[in-house]
SERO-4910 file (N, C-alpha, C, O; in steps of 0.05 Angstrom, whole numbers):
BEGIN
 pado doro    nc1    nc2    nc3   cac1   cac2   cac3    cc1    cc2    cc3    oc1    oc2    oc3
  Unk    A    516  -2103    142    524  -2075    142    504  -2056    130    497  -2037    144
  Unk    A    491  -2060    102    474  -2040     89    448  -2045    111    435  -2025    115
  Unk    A    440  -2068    125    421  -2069    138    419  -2055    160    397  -2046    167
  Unk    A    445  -2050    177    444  -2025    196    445  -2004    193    436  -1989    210
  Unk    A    459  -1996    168    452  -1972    152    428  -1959    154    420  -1937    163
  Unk    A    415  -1981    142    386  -1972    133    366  -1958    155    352  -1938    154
  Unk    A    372  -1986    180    355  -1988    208    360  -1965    209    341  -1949    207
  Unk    A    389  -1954    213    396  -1925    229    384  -1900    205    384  -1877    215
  Unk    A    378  -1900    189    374  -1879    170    363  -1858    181    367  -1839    166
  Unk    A    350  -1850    202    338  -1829    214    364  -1815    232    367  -1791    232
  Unk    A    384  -1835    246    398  -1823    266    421  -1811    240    426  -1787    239
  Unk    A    430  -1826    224    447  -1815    202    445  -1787    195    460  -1769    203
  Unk    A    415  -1785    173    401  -1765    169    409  -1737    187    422  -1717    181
  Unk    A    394  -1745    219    401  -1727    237    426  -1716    243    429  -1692    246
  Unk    A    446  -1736    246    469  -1732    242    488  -1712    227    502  -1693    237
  Unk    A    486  -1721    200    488  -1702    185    479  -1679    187    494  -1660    186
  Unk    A    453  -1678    190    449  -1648    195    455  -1626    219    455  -1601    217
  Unk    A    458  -1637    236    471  -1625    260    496  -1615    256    503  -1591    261
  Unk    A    516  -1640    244    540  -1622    238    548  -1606    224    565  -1590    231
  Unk    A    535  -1607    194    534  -1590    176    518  -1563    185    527  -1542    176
  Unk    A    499  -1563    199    487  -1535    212    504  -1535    236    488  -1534    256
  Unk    A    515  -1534    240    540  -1528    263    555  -1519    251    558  -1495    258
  Unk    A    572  -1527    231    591  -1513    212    581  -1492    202    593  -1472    209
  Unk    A    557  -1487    185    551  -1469    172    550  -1441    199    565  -1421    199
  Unk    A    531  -1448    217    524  -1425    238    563  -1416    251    568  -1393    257
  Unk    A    577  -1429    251    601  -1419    259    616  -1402    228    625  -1379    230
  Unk    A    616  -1415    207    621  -1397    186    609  -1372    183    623  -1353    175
  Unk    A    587  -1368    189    572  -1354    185    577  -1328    213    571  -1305    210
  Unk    A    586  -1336    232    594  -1320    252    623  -1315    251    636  -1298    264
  Unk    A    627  -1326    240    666  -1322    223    666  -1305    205    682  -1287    209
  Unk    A    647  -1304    175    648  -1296    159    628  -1294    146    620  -1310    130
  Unk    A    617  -1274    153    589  -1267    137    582  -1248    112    594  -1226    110
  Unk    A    569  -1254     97    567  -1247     68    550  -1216     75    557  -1194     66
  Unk    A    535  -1219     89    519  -1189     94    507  -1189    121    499  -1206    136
  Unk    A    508  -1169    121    496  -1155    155    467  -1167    166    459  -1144    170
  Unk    A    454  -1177    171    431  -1186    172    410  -1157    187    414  -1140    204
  Unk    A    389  -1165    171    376  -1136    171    351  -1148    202    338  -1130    211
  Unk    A    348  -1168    211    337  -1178    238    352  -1184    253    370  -1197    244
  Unk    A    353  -1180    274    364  -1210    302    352  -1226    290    330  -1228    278
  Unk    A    385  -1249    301    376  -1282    310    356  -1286    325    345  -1308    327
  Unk    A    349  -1263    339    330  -1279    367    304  -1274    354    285  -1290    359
  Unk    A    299  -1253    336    278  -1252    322    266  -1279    307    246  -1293    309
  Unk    A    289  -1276    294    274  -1294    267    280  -1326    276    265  -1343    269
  Unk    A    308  -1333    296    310  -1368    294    291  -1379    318    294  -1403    323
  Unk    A    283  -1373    325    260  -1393    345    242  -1395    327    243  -1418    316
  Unk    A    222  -1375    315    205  -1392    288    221  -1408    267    212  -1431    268
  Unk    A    244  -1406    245    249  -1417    241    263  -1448    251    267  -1467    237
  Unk    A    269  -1445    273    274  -1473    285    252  -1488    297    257  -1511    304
  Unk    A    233  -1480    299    210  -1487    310    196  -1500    287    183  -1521    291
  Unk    A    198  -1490    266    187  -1499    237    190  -1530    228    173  -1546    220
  Unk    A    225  -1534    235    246  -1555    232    234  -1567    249    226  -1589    241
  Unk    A    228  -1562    279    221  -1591    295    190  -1592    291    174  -1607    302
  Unk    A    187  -1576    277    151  -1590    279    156  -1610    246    152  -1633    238
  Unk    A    164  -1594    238    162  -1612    202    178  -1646    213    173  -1668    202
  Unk    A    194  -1642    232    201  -1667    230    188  -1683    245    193  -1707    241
  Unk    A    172  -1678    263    151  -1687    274    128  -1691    266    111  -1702    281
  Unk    A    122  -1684    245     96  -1683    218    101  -1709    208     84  -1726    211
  Unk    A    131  -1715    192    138  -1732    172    146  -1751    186    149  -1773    174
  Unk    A    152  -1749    212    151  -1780    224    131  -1790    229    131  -1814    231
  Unk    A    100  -1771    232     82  -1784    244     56  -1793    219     34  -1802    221
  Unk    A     69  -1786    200     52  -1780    170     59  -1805    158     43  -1823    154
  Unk    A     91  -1806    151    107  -1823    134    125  -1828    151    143  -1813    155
  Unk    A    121  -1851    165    142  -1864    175    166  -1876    171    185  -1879    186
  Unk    A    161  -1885    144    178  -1903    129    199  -1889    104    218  -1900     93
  Unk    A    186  -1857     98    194  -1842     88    209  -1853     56    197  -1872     46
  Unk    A    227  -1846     44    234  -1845     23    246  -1875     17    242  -1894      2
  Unk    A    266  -1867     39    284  -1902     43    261  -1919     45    253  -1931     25
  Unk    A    253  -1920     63    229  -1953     67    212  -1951     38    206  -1974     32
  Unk    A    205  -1938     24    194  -1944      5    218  -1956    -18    215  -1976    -31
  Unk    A    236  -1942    -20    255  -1961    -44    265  -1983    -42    272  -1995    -62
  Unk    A    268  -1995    -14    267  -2018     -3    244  -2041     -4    248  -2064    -10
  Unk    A    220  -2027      2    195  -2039    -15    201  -2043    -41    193  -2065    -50
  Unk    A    213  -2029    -56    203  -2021    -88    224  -2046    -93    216  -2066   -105
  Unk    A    256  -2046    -84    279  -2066    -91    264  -2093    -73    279  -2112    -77
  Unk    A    252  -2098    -63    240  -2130    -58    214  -2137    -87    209  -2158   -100
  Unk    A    206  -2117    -88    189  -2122   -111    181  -2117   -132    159  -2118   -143
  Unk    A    214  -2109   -139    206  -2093   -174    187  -2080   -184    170  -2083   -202
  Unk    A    197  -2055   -155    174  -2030   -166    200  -2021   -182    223  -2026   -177
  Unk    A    185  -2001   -211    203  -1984   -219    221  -1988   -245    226  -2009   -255
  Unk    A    227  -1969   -252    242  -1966   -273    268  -1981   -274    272  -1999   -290
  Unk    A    283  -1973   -258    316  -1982   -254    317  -2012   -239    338  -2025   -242
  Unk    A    295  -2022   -222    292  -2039   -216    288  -2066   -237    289  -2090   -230
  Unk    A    284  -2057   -257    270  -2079   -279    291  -2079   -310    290  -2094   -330
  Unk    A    312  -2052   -303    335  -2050   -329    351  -2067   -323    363  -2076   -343
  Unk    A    360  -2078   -299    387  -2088   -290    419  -2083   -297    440  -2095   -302
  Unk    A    404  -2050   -292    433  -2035   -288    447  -2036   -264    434  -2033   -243
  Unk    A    477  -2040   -264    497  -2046   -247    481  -2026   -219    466  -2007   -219
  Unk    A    491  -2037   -206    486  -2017   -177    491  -1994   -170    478  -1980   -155
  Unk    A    513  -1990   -184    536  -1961   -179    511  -1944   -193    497  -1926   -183
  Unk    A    511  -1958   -225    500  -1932   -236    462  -1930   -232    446  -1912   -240
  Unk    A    458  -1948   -221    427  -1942   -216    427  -1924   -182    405  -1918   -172
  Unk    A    443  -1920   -172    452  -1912   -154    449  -1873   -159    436  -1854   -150
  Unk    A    471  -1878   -178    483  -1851   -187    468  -1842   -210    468  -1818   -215
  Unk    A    454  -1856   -224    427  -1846   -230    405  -1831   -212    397  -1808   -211
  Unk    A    400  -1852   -200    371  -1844   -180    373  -1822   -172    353  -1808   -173
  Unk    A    403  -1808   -156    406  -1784   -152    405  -1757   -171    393  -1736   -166
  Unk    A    419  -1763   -189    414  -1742   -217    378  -1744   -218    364  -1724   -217
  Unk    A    370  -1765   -220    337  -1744   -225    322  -1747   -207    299  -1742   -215
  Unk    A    324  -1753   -181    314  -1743   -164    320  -1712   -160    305  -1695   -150
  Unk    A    336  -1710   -165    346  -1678   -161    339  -1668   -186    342  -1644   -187
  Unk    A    332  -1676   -202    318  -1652   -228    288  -1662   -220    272  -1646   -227
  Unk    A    280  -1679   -211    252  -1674   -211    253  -1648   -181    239  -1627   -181
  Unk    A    269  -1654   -161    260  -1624   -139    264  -1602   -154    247  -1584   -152
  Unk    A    278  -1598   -165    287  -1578   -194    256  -1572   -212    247  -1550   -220
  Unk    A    246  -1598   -213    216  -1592   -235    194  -1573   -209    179  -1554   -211
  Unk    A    204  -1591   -186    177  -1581   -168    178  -1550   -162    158  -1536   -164
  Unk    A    207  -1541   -152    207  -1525   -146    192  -1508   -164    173  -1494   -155
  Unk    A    200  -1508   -188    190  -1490   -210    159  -1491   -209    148  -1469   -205
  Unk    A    148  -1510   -212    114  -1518   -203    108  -1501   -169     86  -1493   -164
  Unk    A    124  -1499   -155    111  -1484   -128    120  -1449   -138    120  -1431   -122
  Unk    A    123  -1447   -151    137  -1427   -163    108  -1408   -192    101  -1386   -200
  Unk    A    103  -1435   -197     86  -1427   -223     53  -1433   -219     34  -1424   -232
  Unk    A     51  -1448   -201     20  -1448   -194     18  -1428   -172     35  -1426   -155
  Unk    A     -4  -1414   -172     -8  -1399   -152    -21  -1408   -121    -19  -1398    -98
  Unk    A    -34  -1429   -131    -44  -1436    -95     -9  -1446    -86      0  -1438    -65
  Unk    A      2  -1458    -99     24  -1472    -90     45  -1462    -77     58  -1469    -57
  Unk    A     46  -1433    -98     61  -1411    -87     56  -1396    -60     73  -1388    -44
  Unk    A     23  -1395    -58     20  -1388    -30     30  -1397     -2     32  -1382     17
  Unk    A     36  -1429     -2     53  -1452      8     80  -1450     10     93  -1459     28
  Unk    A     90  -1436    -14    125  -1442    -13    131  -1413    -13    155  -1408    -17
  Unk    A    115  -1389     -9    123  -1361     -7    134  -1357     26    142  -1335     31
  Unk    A    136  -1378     48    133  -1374     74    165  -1376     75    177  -1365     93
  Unk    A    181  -1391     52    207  -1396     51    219  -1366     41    241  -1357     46
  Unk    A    200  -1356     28    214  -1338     16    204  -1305     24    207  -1285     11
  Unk    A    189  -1314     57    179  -1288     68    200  -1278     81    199  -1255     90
  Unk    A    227  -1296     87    245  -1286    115    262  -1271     95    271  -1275     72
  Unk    A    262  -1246    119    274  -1230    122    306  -1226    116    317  -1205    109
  Unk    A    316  -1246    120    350  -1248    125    352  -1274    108    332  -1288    106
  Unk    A    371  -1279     98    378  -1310     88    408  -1326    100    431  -1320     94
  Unk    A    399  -1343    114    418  -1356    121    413  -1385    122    398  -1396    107
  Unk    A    426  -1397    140    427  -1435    148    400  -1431    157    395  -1430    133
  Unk    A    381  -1428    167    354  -1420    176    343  -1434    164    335  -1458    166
  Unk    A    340  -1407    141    320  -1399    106    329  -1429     96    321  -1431     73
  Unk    A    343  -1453    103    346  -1471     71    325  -1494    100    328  -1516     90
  Unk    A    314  -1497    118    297  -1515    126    268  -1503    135    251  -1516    147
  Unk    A    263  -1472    126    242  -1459    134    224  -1462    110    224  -1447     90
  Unk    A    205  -1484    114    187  -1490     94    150  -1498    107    144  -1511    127
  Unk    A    133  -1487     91    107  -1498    112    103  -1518    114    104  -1529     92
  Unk    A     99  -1535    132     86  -1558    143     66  -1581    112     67  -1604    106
  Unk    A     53  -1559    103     38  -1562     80     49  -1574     48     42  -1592     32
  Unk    A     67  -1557     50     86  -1562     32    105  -1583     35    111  -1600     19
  Unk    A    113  -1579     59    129  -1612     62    119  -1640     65    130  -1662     62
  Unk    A     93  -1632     72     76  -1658     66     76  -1666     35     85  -1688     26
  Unk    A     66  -1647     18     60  -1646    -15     76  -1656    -27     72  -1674    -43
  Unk    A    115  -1641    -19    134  -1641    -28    148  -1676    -26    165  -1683    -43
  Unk    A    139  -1693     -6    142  -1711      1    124  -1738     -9    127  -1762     -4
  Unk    A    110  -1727    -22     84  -1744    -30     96  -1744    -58     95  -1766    -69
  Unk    A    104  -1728    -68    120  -1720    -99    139  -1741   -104    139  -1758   -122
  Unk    A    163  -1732    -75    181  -1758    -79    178  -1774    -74    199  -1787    -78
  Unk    A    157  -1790    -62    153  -1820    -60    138  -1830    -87    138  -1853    -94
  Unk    A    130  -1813    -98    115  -1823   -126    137  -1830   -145    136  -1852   -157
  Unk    A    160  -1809   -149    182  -1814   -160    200  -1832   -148    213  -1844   -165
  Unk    A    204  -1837   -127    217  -1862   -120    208  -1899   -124    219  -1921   -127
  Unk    A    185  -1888   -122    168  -1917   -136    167  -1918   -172    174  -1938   -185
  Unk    A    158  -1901   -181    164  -1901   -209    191  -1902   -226    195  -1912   -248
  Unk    A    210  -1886   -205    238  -1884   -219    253  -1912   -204    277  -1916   -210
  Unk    A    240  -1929   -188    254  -1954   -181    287  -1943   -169    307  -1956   -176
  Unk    A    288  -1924   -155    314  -1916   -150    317  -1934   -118    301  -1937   -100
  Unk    A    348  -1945   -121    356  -1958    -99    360  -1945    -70    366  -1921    -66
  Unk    A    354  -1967    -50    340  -1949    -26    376  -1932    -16    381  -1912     -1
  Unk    A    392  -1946    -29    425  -1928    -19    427  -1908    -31    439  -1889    -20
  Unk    A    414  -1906    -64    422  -1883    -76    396  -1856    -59    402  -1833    -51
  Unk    A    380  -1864    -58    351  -1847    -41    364  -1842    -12    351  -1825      1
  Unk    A    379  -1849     -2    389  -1845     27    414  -1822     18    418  -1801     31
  Unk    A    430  -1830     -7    451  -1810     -5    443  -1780    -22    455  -1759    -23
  Unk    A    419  -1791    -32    401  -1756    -40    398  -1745    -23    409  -1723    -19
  Unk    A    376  -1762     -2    371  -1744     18    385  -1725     39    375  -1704     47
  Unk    A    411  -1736     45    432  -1723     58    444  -1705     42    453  -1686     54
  Unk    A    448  -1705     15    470  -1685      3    442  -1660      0    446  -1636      1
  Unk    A    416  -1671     -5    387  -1652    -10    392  -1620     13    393  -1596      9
  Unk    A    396  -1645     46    386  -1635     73    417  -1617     67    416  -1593     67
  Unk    A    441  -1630     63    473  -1615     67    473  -1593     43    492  -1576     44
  Unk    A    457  -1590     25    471  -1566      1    441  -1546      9    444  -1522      4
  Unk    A    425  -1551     16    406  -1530     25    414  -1518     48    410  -1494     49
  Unk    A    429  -1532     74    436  -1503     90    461  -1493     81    467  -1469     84
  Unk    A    477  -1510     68    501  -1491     50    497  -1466     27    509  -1446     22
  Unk    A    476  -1478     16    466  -1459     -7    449  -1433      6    444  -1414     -8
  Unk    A    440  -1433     35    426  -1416     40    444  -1398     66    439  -1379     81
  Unk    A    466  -1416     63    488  -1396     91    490  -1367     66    492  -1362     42
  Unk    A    489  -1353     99    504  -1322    100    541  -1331    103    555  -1327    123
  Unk    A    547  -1342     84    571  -1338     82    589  -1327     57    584  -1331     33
  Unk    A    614  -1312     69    631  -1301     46    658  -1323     44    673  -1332     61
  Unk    A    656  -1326      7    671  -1343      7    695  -1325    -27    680  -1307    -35
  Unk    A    718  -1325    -43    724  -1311    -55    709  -1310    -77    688  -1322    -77
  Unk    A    713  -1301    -90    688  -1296   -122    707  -1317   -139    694  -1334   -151
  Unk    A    737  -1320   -141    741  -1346   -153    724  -1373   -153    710  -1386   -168
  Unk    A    732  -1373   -125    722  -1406   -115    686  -1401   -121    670  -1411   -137
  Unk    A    685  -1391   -111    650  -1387   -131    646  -1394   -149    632  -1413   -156
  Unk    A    661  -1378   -163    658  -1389   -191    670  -1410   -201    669  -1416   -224
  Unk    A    683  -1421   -185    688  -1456   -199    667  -1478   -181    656  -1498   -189
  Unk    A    665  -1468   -160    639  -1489   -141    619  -1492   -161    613  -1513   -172
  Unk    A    608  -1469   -166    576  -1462   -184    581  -1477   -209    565  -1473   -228
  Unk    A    601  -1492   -212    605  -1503   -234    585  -1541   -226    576  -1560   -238
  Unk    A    590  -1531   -200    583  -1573   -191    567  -1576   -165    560  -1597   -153
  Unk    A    560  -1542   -159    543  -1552   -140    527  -1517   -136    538  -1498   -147
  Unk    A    503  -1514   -121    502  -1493   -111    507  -1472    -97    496  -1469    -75
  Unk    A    520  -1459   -105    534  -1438    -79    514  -1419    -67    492  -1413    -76
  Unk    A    526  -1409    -45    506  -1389    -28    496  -1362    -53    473  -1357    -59
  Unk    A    520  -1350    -63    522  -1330    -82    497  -1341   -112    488  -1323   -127
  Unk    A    493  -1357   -115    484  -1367   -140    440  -1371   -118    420  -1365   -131
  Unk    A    439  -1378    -99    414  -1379    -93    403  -1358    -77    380  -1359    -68
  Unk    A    424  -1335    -73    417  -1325    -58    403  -1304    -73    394  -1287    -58
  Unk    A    396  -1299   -104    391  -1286   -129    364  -1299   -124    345  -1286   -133
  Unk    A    357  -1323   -111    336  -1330   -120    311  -1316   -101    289  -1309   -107
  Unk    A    326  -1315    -73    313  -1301    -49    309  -1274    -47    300  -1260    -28
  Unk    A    319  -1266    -77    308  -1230    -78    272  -1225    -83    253  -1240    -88
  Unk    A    274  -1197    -79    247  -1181    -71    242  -1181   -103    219  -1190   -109
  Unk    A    257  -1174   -124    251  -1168   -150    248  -1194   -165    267  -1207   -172
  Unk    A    213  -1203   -169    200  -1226   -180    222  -1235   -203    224  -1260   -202
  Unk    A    237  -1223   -221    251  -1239   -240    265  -1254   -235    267  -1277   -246
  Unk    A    282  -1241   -213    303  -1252   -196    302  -1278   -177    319  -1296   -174
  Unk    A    274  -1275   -166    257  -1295   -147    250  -1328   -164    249  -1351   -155
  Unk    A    246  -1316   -194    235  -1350   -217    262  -1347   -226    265  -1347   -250
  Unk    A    285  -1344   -211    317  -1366   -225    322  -1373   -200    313  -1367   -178
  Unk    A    341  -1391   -208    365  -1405   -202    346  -1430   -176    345  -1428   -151
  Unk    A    337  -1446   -189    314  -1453   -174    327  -1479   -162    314  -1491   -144
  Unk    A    356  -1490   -172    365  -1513   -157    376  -1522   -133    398  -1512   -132
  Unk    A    373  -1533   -117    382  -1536    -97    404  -1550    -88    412  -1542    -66
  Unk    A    417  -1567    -95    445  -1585    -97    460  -1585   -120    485  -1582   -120
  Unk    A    443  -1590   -147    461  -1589   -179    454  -1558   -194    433  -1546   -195
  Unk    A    477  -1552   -205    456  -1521   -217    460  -1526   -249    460  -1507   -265
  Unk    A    464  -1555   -260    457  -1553   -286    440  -1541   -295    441  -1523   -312
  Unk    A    413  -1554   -280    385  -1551   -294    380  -1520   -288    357  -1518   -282
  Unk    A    388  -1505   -287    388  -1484   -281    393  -1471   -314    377  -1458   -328
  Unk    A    419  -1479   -318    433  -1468   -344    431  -1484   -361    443  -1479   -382
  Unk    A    415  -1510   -359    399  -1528   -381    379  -1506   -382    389  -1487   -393
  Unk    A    352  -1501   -373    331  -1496   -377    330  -1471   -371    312  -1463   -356
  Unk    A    350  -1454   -381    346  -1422   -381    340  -1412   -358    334  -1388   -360
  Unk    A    337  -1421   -335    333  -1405   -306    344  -1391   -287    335  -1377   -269
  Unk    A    383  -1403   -300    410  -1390   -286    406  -1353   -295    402  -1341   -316
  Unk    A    411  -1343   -262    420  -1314   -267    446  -1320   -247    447  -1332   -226
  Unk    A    467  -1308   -261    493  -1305   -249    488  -1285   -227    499  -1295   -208
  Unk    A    478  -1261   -221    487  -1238   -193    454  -1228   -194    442  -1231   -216
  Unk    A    443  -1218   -177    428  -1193   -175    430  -1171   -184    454  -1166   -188
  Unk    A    416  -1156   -189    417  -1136   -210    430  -1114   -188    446  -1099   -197
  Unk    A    424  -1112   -161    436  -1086   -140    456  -1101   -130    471  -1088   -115
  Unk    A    464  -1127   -133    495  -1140   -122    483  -1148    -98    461  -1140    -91
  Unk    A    499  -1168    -83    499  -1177    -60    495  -1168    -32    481  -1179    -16
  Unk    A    510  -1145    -30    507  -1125    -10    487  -1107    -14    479  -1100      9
  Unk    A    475  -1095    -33    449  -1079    -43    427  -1086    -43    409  -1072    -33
  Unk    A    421  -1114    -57    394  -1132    -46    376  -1137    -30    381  -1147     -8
  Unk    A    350  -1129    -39    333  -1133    -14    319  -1168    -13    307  -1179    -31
  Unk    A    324  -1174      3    322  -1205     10    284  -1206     14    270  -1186     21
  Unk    A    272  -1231     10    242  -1234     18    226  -1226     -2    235  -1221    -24
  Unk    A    196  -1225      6    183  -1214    -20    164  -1189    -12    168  -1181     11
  Unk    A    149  -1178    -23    135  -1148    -16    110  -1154      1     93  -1137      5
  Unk    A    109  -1175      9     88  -1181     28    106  -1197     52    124  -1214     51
  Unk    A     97  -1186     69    100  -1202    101    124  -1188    105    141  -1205    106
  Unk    A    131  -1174    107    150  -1154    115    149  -1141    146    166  -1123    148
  Unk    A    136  -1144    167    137  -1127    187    151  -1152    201    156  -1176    195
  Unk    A    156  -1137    223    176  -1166    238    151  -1181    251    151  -1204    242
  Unk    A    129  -1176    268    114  -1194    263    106  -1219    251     99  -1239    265
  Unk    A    106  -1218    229    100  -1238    209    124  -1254    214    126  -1272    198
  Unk    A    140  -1254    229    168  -1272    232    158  -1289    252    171  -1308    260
  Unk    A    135  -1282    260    121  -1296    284    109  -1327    274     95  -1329    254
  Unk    A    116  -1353    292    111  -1375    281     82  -1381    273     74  -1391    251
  Unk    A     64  -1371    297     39  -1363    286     36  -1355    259     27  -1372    243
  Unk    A     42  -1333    252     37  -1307    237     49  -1326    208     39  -1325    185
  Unk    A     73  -1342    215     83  -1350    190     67  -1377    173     68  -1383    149
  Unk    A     52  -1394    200     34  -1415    194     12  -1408    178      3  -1422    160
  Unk    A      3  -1384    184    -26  -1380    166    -22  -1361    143    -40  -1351    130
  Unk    A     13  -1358    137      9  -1340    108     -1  -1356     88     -1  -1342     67
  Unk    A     -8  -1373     85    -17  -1383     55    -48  -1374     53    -58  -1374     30
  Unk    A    -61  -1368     69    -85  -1368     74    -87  -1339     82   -111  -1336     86
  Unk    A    -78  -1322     84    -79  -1289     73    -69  -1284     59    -54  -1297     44
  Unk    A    -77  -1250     59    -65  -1230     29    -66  -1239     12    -69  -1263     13
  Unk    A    -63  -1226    -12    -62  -1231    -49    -38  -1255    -58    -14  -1254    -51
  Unk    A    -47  -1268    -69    -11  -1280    -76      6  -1261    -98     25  -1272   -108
  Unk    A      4  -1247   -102     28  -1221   -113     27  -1229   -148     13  -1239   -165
  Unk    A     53  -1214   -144     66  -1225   -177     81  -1241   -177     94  -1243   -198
  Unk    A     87  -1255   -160    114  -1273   -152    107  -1293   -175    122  -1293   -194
  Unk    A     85  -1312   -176     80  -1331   -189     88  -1323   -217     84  -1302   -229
  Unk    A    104  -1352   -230    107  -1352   -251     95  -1348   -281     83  -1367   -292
  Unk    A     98  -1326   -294     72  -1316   -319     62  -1300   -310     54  -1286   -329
  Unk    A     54  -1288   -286     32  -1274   -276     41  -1244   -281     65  -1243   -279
  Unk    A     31  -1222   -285     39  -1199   -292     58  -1180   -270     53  -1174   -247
  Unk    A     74  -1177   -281    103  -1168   -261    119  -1188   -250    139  -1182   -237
  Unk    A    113  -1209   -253    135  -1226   -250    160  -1235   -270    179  -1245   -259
  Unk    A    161  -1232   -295    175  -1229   -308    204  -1212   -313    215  -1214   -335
***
């Protein structure tokens, strides 16, 4: 059984994400949090185009991807958890907790170095934020980003089941956390207690740099309010907010072209972490 699991891990993966971006794009046409300041037709052919090239990168780059390496690592005691002989469950339910604070560390690192930032600013050039914006990442970066977690998956010895069920809840709370959806301000505020809500990341996708270095988690929002980074609202509210950052603003730049070679023009701003006006 875990062995067909495993085989299938790509169709799973896919799986999941189809339905969960099916749900969100119908919520989102049910009930939308704000007006979107582009067309769909503008902005989702580049960002969907992004999604099938990145996944066509990382199949042809890393074939074996996250899973095949913890599978390597559990035949041969790579790793940390591999060599404690902690029960399954909890090396399991470990590996997930810090795998997800190390994307938690990285983000902050694409965030605080400036070449890096020039790489992960392409996520944070669109215009509108929705199910889109949580798989619109450069090519560049998802290579890097991926090279990160295979280092930590061999070092942290995390089991190749618990690394399969990161990856899905990773791929499922990023288009949830990045839907245009309205949901009540109660339930918000008890979700944001155990997971990320749209309302809690969508603070992070503002134009105003302070606003842009919080809420940097993507599935858990402890580390958020562990390490001082949680902002509860935007300073102009939800509906007032200008979404993106002060560069790449013409609709143009929404262009797949145009969005491939931002790292490699213009200034990198104040966005970067420490840098003057980002604060």
């Amino acid at each position: 059984m875990t062995e067909t699991v495993f085989a299938n891990e790509p169709a799973i993966r896919l799986g999941f994400f189809l339905g969960i971006f099916a749900l969100m794009v119908l919520w989102e046409f049910l009930a939308p949090r704000r007006t979107p300041a582009m067309s769909r037709w503008l902005r989702w052919p580049s960002n969907l185009a992004i999604v099938a090239l990145n996944t066509l990168l990382l199949r042809l780059v890393f074939p074996a991807a996250a899973v095949g390496l913890a599978l390597i690592g559990e035949q041969r005691d790579w790793g940390l958890l591999n060599n404690l002989g902690a029960p399954t469950w909890a090396a399991i339910a470990l590996s997930v907790l810090l795998l997800d604070l190390a994307i938690y560390g990285q983000h902050v690192m694409f965030h605080a170095v400036p070449a890096l930032w020039r790489l992960h600013r392409m996520h944070h050039a669109d215009l509108d934020f929705d199910v889109t914006t949580g798989a619109r990442f450069h090519p560049i970066e998802i290579l890097l980003s991926l090279g990160i977690k295979l280092a930590v998956v061999a070092a942290l010895g995390a089991p190749a089941l618990g690394v399969l069920i990161f990856e899905v809840i990773l791929n499922a709370t990023s288009m949830f956390n990045h839907g245009n959806v309205r949901m009540a301000p109660r339930l918000d505020r008890v979700l944001r207690c155990f997971v990320v809500t749209p309302d809690m990341h969508r603070v992070h996708h503002s134009v105003i740099p302070r606003e842009t270095n919080s809420n940097f988690g993507f599935s858990l929002p402890w580390w958020d309010r562990l390490l001082g980074t949680y902002r509860a609202q935007p300073a102009a509210g939800h509906q007032g907010m200008t979404i993106g950052i002060e560069q790449f603003r013409a609709p143009r730049d929404q262009r797949l072209d145009r969005m491939l070679a931002q790292p490699f023009v213009g200034e990198v701003g104040d966005y970067p972490i420490n840098r003057h006006g980002g604060t």
